[in-house]
C-alpha positions in Angstrom: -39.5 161.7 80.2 -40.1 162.4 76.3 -41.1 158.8 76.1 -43.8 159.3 78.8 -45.0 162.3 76.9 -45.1 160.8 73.7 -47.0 157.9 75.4 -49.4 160.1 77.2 -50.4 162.3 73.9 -50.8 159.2 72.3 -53.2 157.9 74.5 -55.1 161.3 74.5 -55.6 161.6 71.3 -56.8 157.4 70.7 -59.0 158.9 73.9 -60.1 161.8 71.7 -60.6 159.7 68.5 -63.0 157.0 70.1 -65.1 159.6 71.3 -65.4 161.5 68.3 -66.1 157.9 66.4 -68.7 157.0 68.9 -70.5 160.2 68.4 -70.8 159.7 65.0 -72.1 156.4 65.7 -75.3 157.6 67.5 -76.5 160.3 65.3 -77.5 157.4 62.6 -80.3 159.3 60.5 -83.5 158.2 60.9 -85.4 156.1 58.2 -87.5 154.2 56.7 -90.4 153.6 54.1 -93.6 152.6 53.5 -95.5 151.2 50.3 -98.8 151.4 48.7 -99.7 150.0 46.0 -96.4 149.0 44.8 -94.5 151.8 45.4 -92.3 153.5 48.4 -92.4 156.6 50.0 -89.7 157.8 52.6 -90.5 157.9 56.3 -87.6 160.0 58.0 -89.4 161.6 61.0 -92.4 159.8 63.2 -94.0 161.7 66.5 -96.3 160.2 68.8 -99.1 162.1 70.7 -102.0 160.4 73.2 -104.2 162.9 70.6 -103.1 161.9 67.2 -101.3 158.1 67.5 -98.1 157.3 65.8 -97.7 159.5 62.6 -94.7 158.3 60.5 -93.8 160.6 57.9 -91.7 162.7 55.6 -90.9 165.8 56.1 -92.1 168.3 52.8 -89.7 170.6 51.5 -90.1 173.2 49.6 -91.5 174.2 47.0 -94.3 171.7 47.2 -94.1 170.6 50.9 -95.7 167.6 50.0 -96.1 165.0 52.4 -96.9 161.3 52.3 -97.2 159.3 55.8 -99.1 156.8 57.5 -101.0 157.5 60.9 -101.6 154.5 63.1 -103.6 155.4 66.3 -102.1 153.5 69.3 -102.4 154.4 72.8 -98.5 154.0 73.9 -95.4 152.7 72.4 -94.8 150.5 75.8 -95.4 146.9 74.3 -94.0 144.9 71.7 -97.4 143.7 69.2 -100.5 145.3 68.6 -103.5 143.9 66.6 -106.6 145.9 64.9 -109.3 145.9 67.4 -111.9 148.5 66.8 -112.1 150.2 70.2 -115.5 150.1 70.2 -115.2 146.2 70.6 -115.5 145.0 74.3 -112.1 143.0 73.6 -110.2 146.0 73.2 -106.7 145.8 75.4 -104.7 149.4 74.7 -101.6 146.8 75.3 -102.6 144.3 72.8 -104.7 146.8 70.3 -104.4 149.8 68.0 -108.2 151.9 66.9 -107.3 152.7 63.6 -104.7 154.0 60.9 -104.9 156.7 57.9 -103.1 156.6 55.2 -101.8 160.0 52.6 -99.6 159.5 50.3 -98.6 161.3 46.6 -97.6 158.5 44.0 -97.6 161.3 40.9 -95.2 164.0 43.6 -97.6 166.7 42.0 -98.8 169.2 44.7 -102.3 168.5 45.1 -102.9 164.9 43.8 -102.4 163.4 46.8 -104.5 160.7 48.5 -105.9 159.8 51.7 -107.4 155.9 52.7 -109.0 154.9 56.0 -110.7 152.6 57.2 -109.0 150.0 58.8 -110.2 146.6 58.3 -107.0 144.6 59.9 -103.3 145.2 60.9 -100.4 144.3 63.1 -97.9 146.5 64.8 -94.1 145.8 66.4 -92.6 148.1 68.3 -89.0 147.2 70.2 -87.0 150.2 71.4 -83.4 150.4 72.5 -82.2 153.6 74.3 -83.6 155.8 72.6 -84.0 154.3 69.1 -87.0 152.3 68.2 -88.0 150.3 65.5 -91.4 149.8 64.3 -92.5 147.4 61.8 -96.8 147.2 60.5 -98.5 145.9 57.8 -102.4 147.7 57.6 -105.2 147.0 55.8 -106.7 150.3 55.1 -109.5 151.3 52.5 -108.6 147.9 51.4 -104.8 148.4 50.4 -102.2 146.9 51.7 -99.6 149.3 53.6 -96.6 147.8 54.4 -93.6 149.8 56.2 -90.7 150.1 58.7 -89.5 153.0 60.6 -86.3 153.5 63.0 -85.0 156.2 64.7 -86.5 158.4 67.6 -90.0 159.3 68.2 -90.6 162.9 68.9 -93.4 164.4 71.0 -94.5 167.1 68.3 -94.3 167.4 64.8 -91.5 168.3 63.1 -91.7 172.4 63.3 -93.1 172.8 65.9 
C-alpha cells in the first residue's frame, strides 16, 4: 500500500511539473525589431485595427514615453504575402496588397527628436500565424529608406493602454 502511495504522489507531482513547464512555455515574450538607417529599435507589442493597419511598436516608458514603430496599413492578417499596391490602383487585391506604411522612430532617444517617413514607394509583407502567435516579417520602402523588421508574438485589438 505505501508503495502505491509513493507511486501515485510521484506521478502527481511529474503531472504537476509538466503543467507548470508547459505554462511557462507559452507565455514566450513578445519581440522583435526593426531598423532604419542602420540601426534597431525594439518592437515588443503590435495591434491591428481595420482603422489604423498593423502598428508594430514599443511600448514608451517613462519619463520620456518615447516611441519608435512602424505602421503598415493592411486590410487583414488572413494571408500569408502582401505586395505595395497603392489602393487607388485598379489591381489592388486586399489579399495580395497593403495601401501604405509610416514609419517614427527616435535614433538620438531624446524626447522630441523623433522622426516620421511616409510615402511608400514599394514593400513586401509575411504574415504566418500559429495558435495564437504570429510572425510577421516586411521590408518597406518609405520616404525612400529602407525598413527592415520582424515581429512575433500576439496581435492585440487596441493599443497597449487602452
Amino acid at each position: 500500500m505505501k508503495k502505491l502511495a509513493s507511486v501515485m504522489l510521484a506521478v502527481s507531482l511529474f503531472a504537476i511539473f509538466a503543467t507548470a513547464c508547459s505554462k511557462d512555455e507559452k507565455a514566450t515574450p513578445a519581440g522583435g525589431s526593426f531598423s532604419v538607417d542602420g540601426k534597431s529599435y525594439n518592437s515588443n507589442y503590435a495591434y491591428w485595427t481595420s482603422a489604423n493597419g498593423l502598428i508594430i511598436t514599443n511600448i514608451g516608458v517613462a519619463p520620456d514615453y518615447i516611441e519608435n514603430y512602424v505602421r503598415i496599413i493592411i486590410d487583414s492578417l488572413n494571408y500569408p504575402t502582401y505586395a505595395y499596391l497603392a489602393r487607388t490602383n485598379g489591381a489592388y487585391d486586399a489579399k495580395k496588397n497593403f495601401a501604405g506604411a509610416e514609419v517614427r522612430y527616435n535614433a538620438t532617444n531624446v524626447a522630441g527628436e523623433g522622426t516620421d517617413i511616409t510615402g511608400v514607394s514599394a514593400g513586401t509583407v509575411t504574415v504566418s500565424k500559429s495558435a495564437t502567435i504570429y510572425t510577421i516579417n516586411y521590408t518597406l520602402t518609405v520616404g525612400g529608406k529602407t525598413v527592415t523588421g520582424t515581429y512575433n508574438g500576439q496581435i492585440s485589438n487596441k493599443a497597449a493602454g487602452e
